[in-house]
N, C-alpha and C positions, 0 to 999 in steps of 0.2 A: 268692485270687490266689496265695499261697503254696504253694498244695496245687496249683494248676495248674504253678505254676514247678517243683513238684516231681517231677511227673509226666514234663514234657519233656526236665529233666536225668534221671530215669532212663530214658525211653526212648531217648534220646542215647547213652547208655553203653551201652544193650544193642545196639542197633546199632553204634555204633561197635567194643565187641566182636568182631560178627557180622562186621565186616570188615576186622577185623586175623587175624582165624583165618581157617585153612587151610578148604577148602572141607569138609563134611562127605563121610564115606566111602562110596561106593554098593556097594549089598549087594544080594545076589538070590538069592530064598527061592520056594517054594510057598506059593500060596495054600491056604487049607483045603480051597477047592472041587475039589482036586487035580488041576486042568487048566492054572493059572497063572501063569505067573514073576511074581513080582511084583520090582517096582524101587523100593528104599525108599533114605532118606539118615540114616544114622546118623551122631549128634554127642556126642561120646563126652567126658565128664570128663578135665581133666588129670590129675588123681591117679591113682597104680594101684586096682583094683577089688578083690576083684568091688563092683559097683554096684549100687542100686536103677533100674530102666528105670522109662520112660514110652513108650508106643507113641502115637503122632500121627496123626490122620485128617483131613483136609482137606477141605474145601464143596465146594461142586456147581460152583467153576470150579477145580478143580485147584490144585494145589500151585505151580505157578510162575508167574511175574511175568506180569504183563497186557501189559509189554512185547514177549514174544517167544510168550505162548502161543495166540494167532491164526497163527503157520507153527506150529505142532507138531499132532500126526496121534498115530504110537504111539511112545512111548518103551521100550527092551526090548534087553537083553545085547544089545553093540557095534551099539548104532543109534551115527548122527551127529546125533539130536536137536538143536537148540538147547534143547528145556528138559532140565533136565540139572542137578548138582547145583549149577551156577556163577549157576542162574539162578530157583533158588528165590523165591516173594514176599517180600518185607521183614517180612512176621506170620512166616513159618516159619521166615525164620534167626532173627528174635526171639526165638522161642521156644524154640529149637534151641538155643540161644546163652545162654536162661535158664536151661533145664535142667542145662546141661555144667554151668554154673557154681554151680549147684545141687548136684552129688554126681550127676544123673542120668545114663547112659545114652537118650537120645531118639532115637528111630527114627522117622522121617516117611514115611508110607508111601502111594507114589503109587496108587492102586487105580483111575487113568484110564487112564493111558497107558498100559499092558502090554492093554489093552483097546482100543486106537484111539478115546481119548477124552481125548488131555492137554490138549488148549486149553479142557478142563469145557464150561459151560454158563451163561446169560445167565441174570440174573434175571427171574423171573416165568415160568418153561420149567417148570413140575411136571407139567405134561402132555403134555411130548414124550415120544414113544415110545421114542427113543435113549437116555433115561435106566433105563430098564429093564433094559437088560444091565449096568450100573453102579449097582443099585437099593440103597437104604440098610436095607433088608428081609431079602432073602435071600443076596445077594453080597456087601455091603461087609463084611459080621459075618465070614463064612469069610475075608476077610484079614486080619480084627482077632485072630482066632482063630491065622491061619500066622505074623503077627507075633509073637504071644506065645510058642508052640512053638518058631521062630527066638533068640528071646532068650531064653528057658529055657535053653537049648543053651550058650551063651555062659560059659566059663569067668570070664569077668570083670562076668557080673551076675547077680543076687542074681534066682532063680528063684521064691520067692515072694515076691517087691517089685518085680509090672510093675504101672503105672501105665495108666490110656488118657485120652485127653482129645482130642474132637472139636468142630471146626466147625460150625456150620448143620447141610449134608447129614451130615459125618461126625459132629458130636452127636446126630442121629437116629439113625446106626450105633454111634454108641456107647451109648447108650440100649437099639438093641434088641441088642446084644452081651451086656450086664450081665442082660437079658430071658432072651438064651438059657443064658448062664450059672447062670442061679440056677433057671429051669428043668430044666436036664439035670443038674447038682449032682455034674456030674463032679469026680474027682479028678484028683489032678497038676496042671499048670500054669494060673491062674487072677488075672484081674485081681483085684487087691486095693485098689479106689477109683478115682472117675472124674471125671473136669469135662466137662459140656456146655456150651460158649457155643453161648447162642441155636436150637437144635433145632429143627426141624420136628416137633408135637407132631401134627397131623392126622391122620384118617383111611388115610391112603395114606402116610402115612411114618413108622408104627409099628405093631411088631407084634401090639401089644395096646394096649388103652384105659387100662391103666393102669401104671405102671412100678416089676415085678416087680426088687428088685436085695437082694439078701445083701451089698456090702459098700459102705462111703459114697460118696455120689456127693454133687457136689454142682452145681446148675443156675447157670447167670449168663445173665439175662435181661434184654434192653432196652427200657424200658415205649415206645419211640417208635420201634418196631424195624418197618420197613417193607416188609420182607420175609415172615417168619412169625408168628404169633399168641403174642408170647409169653402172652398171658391162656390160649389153650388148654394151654399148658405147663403155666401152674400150677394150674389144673385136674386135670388128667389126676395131677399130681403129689399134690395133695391127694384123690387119691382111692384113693391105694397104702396099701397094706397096711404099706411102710415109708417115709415122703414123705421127697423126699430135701431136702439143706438148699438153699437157691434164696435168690441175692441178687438182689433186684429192682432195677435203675439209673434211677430215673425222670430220661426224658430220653436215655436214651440209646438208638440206634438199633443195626442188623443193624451185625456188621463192626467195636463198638467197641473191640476193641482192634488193629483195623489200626494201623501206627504210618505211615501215608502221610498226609500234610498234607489233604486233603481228611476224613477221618472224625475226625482229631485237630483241625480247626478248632471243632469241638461241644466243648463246655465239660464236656456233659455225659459225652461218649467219653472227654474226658480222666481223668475223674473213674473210671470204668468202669476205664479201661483200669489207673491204679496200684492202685486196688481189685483188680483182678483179680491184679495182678503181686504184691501185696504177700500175699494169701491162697493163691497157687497152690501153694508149696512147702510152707510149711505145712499147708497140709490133706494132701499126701499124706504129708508126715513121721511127721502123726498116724496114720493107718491103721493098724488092727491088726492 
């Protein structure tokens, strides 16, 4: 009971945070694939910099609020969207909002909307076709890639200390990010450690069977996750060449660190969710 009371005062404070700060600042870069604006929300440290960044990658319903992302089509330099950075989910200013207050630089980067896809996609949709041009394989890596180039750039953060940390869909792109990273073993600008919550580990949402990465990652999995396999996660994970570190939540399901009263009702999300809060900064501190 203690640890749960503890969990909801600190999700309280990071929301409450999230809504005494000014709105994060919308930026707009190229993607790697060099065809597209991309429209991301940076949430910048009070302190002066330079910083260590984190780049954010979002799930397969987008980055904004379930509220308003059924009207949204394309988001993209001077639309009148409704989604938009006033209307982010309550997980992205969370997080947005842990990082400032972290030392980080957090760049949240919508990779639907500049595509005519911001209201995402419904669970249990892995084999609509529409997701293809938004695929976590070959497209969403090249803006995890133009976010990093973007923030290298940045006089006020620390060009080797970007971070990345994805969602579901965007843990699968972050996954095979770190994949083509350590594959191509390019120089110049490169994430330097990563968090997946809950990944799509399958067949169709990685680019290899097993998860090639050079620098620490670490998996947060929910063993009652109703969406993807985390068991094929830790598979695939235990069968790498470097296995990365992976906390398993028994009990907890898809989405545990949503901070909406429905996913935080599970005892076991709660548990998940300050677990995950209390290990996230520190592990990327540690990075070498």
């Amino acid at each position: 009971m203690r640890r749960d009371a503890t969990v909801v005062l600190l999700t309280g404070l990071l929301l409450a945070t999230g809504a005494c700060a000014s709105a994060p600042r919308t930026v707009y870069f190229p993607s790697a694939d060099g065809r597209t604006e991309l429209v991301c929300y940076l949430y910048a440290p009070a302190r002066s910099g330079p910083h260590p960044a984190v780049v954010l990658l979002h799930g397969r319903a987008g980055p904004y609020s379930s509220n308003v992302n059924g009207s949204c089509t394309t988001v993209a330099r001077g639309s009148s969207s409704p989604c938009n950075a006033d209307t982010l989910s309550k997980r992205h200013r969370m997080w947005g909002e842990y990082w400032a207050s972290h030392g980080y630089a957090a760049l949240l980067v919508d990779s639907f909307g500049p595509r005519g896809r911001a209201h995402g996609f419904g669970r249990h949709t892995h084999d609509d076709p529409a997701r293809e041009a938004v695929n976590e394989r070959t497209v969403r890596p090249l803006d995890a890639e133009g976010a990093l180039a973007w923030l290298a750039a940045q006089p006020d953060v620390k060009a080797d200390r970007v971070m990345l940390q994805g969602w579901s869909n965007g843990g699968s792109t972050t996954l095979n990010t770190l994949y083509r990273q350590a594959e191509a073993k390019a120089r110049g600008p490169r994430f330097r450690a990563a968090l997946a919550f809950y990944p799509g580990c399958g067949p169709t949402a990685l680019l290899a069977r097993k998860l090639e990465t050079d620098v620490p990652l670490l998996l947060l999995l929910g063993s009652a996750d109703e969406e993807v396999s985390p068991a094929v996660c830790r598979e695939v994970a235990e069968r790498s060449r470097r296995p990365p570190e992976i906390r398993w939540y028994e009990g907890a399901t898809h989405d545990f660190d949503d901070p909406g009263p429905e996913r935080q009702a599970v005892a076991a999300n709660r548990s998940a969710q300050a677990d995950a809060l209390a290990r996230a900064a520190p592990f990327f501190d540690a990075a070498p």
